[in-house]
C-alpha positions as CSV (number, residue, x, y, z in Angstrom):
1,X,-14.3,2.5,12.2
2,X,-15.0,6.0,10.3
3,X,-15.6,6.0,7.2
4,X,-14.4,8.5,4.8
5,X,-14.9,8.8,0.4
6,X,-12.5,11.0,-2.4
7,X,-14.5,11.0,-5.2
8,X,-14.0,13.5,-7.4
9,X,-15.1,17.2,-7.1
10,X,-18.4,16.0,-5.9
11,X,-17.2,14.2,-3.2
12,X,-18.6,16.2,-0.5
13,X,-22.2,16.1,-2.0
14,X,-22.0,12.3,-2.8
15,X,-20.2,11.9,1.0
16,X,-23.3,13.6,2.6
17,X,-25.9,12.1,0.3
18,X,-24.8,8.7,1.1
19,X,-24.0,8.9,5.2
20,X,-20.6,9.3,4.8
21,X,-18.8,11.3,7.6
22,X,-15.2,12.4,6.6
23,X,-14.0,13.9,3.4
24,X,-10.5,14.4,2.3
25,X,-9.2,18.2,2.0
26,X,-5.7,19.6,0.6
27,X,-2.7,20.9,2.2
28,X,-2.1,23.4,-0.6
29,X,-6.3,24.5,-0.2
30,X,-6.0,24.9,3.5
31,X,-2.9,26.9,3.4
32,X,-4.5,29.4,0.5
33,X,-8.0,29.8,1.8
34,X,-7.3,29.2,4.9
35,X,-9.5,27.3,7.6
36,X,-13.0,29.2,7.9
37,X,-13.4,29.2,4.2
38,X,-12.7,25.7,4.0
39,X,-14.7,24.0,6.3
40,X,-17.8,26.0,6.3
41,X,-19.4,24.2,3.4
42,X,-18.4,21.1,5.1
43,X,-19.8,22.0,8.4
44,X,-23.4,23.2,6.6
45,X,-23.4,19.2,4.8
46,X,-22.1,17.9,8.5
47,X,-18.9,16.6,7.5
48,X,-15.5,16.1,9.2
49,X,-12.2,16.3,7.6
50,X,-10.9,12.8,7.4
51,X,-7.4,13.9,6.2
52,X,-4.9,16.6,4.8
53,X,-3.5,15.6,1.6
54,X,0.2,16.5,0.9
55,X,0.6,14.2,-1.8
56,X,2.4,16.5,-3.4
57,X,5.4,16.5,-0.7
58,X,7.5,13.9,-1.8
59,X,10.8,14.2,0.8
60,X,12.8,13.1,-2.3
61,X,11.9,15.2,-5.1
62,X,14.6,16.2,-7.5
63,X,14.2,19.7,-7.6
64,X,14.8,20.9,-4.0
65,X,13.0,24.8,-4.3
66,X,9.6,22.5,-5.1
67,X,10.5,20.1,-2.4
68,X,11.4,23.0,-0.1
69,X,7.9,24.6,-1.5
70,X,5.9,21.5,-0.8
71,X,7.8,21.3,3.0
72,X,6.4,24.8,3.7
73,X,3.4,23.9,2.8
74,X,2.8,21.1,5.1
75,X,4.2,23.5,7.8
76,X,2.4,25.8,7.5
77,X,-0.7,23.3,8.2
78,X,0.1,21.9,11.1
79,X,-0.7,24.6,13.0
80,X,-3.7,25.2,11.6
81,X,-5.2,21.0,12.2
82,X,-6.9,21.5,16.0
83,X,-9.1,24.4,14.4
84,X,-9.9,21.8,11.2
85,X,-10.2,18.8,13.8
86,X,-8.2,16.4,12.2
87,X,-4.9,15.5,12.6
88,X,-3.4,13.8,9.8
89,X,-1.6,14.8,6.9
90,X,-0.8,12.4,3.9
91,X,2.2,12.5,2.2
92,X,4.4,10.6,-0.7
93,X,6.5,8.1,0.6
94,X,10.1,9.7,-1.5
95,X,10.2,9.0,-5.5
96,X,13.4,10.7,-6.9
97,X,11.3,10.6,-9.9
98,X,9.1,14.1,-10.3
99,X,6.2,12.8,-10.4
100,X,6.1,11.2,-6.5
101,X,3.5,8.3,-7.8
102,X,2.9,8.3,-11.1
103,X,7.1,7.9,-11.9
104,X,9.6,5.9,-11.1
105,X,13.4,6.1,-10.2
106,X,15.6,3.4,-9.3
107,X,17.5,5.4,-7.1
108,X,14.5,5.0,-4.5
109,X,15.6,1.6,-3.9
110,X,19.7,2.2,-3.1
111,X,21.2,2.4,0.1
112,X,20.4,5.8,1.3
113,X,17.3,6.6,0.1
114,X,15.8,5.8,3.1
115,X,18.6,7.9,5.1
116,X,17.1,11.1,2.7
117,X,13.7,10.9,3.7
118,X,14.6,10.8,7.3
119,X,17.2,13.6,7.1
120,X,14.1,15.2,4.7
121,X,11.5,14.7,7.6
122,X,13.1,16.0,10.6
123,X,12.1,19.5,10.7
124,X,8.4,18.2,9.9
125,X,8.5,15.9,12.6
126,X,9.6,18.0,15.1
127,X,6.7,20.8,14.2
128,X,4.5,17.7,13.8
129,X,5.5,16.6,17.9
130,X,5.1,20.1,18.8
131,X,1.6,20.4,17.4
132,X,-0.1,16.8,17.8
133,X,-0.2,16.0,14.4
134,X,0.3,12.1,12.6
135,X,2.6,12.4,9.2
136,X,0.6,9.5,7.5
137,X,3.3,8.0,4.8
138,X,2.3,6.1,2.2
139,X,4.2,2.7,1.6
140,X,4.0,2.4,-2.2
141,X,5.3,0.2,-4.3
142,X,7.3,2.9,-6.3
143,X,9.0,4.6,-4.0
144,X,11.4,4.7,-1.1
145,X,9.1,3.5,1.1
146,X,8.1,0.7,-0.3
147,X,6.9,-2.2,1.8
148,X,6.5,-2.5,5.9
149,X,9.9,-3.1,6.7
150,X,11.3,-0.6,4.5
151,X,8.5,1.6,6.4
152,X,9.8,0.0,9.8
153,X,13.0,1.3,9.1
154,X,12.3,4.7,8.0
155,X,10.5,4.9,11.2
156,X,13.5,3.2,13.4
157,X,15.6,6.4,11.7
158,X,13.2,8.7,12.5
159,X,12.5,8.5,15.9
160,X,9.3,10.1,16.0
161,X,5.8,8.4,16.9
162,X,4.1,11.3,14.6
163,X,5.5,9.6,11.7
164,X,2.3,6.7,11.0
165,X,1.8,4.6,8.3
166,X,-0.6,5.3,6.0
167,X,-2.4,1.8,5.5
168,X,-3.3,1.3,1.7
169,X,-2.5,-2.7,0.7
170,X,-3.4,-2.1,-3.0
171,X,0.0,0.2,-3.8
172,X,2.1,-2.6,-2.4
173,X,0.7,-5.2,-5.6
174,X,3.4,-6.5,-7.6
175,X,2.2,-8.6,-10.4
176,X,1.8,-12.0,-8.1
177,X,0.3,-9.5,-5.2
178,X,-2.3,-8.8,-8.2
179,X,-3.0,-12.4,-8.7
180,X,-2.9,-13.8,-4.9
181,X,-3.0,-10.4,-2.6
182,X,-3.6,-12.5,0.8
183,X,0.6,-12.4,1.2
184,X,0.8,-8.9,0.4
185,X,-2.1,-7.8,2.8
186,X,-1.1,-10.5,5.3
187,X,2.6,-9.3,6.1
188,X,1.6,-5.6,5.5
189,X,-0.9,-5.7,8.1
190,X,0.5,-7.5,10.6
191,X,4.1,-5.9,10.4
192,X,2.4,-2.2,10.3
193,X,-0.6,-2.8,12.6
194,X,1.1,-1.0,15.3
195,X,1.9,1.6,13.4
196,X,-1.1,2.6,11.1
197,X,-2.2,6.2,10.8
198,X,-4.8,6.5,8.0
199,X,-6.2,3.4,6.3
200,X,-6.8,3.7,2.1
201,X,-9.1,1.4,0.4
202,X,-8.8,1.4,-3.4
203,X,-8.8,-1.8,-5.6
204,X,-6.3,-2.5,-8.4
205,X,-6.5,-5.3,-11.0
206,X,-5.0,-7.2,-13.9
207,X,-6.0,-6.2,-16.8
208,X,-5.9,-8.1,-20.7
209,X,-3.1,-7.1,-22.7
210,X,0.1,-8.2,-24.2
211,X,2.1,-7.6,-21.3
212,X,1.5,-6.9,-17.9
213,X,-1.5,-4.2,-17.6
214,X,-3.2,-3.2,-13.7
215,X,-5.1,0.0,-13.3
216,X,-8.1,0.8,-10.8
217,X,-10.9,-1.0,-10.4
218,X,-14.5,-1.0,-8.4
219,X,-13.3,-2.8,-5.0
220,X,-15.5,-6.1,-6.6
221,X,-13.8,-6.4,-9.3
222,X,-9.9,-7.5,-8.1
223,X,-8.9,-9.8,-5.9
224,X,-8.5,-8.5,-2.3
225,X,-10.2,-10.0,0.5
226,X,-11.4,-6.8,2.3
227,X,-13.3,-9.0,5.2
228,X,-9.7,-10.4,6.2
229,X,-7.8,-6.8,5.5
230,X,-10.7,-5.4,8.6
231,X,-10.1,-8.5,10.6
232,X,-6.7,-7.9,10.9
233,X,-6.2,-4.6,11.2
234,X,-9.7,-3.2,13.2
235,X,-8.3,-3.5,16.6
236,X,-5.7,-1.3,15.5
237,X,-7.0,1.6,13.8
238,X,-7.0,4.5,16.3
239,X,-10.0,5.8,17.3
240,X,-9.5,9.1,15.1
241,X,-8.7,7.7,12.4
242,X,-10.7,6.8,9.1
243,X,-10.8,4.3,6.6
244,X,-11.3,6.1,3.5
245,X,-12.6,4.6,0.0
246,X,-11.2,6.9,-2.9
247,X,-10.5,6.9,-6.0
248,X,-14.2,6.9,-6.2
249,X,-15.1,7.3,-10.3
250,X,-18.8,7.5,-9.9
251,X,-21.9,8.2,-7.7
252,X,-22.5,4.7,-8.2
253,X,-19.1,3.4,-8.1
254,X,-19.3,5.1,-5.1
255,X,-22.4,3.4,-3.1
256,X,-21.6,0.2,-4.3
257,X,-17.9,0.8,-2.5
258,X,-19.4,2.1,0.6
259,X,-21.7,-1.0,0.9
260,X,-18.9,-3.8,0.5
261,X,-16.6,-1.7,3.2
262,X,-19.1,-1.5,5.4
263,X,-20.6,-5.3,5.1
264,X,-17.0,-6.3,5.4
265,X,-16.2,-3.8,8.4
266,X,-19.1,-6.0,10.1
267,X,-18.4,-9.4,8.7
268,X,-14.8,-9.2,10.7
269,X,-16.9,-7.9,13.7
270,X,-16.5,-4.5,13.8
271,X,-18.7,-1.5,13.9
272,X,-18.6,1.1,11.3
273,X,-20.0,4.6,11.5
């Protein structure tokens, strides 16, 4: 498995300073400077790109000139991925709410919400087929897309094998998935192991507090069994994909992440590089 980091604005100097391969770059950067700019410094440190963020595509936004905005974006970088050797873009997996992750809408989860992102991504995944290019969508626990089967459906109305899954267990925690996450992680992985384009490693963790408080955490301090997320999923993470730790908030936070992924990479017998 390749490993990738996000941490930061540093993250390319803490990436090559602690053998890390692939580093994350931006739809929006990639469209505005344009390839040769981009991935020159990255070449001179001997990085790859691990993946083309879009996060800021969300197929369901309200306001459809910034959804149409966000769409050209990602279209215009498809065509540019064989020259920036890496083939997946990330997006938001449809939030009627603004803000694709941070908000919420219930409208996400009513019958035809589903039907809009499709309808939203077929012009994508046609350029996407065209081009050779995995849409990575995030399952999260906000939005449309919001477990594997609602994934499993989204890609049943699709009907493109460019549309992936992008792999991150953490934004699928409810409050019991916070307190046992071995259900959550076991029915995600097995129900999407066909189907995985990137793969996200971030912890999240209850927190004190009155009511019911989660946030990020260092990958040791929540509840995830990382060892049996690997064991179940290595044999199906394509060979050009990555499995990227972000949310990185340190240097430090940062090579203690990197050294649990890749003792649990090995502990459920596979090889990282």
């Amino acid at each position: 498995m390749r490993i990738g980091l996000e941490a930061g604005p540093e993250t390319a100097t803490i990436a090559a300073r602690h053998g890390v391969q692939g580093v994350p770059i931006g739809a929006s950067d990639l469209v505005r400077k344009g390839v040769e700019q981009l991935i020159r410094p990255l070449n001179e440190l001997n990085l790859k790109v691990c993946q083309i963020g879009a996060f800021a595509y969300n197929p369901l936004h309200p306001d459809p000139s910034i959804r149409a905005s966000e769409r050209e974006i990602v279209m215009q970088c498809i065509p540019l991925l064989k020259e920036v050797d890496c083939r997946y873009i990330v997006i938001c997996g449809g939030n009627y709410h603004p803000n694709g992750f941070g908000g919420v809408d219930r409208r996400n989860f009513t019958s035809g919400a589903l039907e809009a992102v499709a309808a939203e991504l077929q012009p994508v995944l046609r350029q996407a087929t065209d081009h050779g290019v995995i849409i990575s969508i995030e399952p999260y626990l906000k939005t449309a897309v919001n477990s594997a089967d609602t994934f499993l459906q989204l890609h049943q109305l699709c009907g493109s094998d460019n549309l992936k899954a992008n792999l991150d267990v953490t934004s699928l925690y409810d409050f019991w998935g916070l307190l046992d996450p071995d259900p959550v992680c076991r029915e995600t992985c097995e129900k999407l192991a066909e189907y995985i384009g990137l793969v996200h490693v971030k912890e999240v963790s209850l927190s004190e507090g009155f009511h019911i408080h989660s946030g990020l955490a260092p990958l040791s301090k929540g509840n995830t069994d990382w060892r049996r997320v690997f064991e179940m999923i290595g044999s199906y993470v394509p060979d050009d994909s990555w499995v990227i730790l972000e949310h990185v908030q340190s240097e430090d936070e940062a090579i203690e992440g990197l050294k649990k992924i890749r003792q649990d990479i090995e502990l459920a017998g596979f090889h990282w590089t």
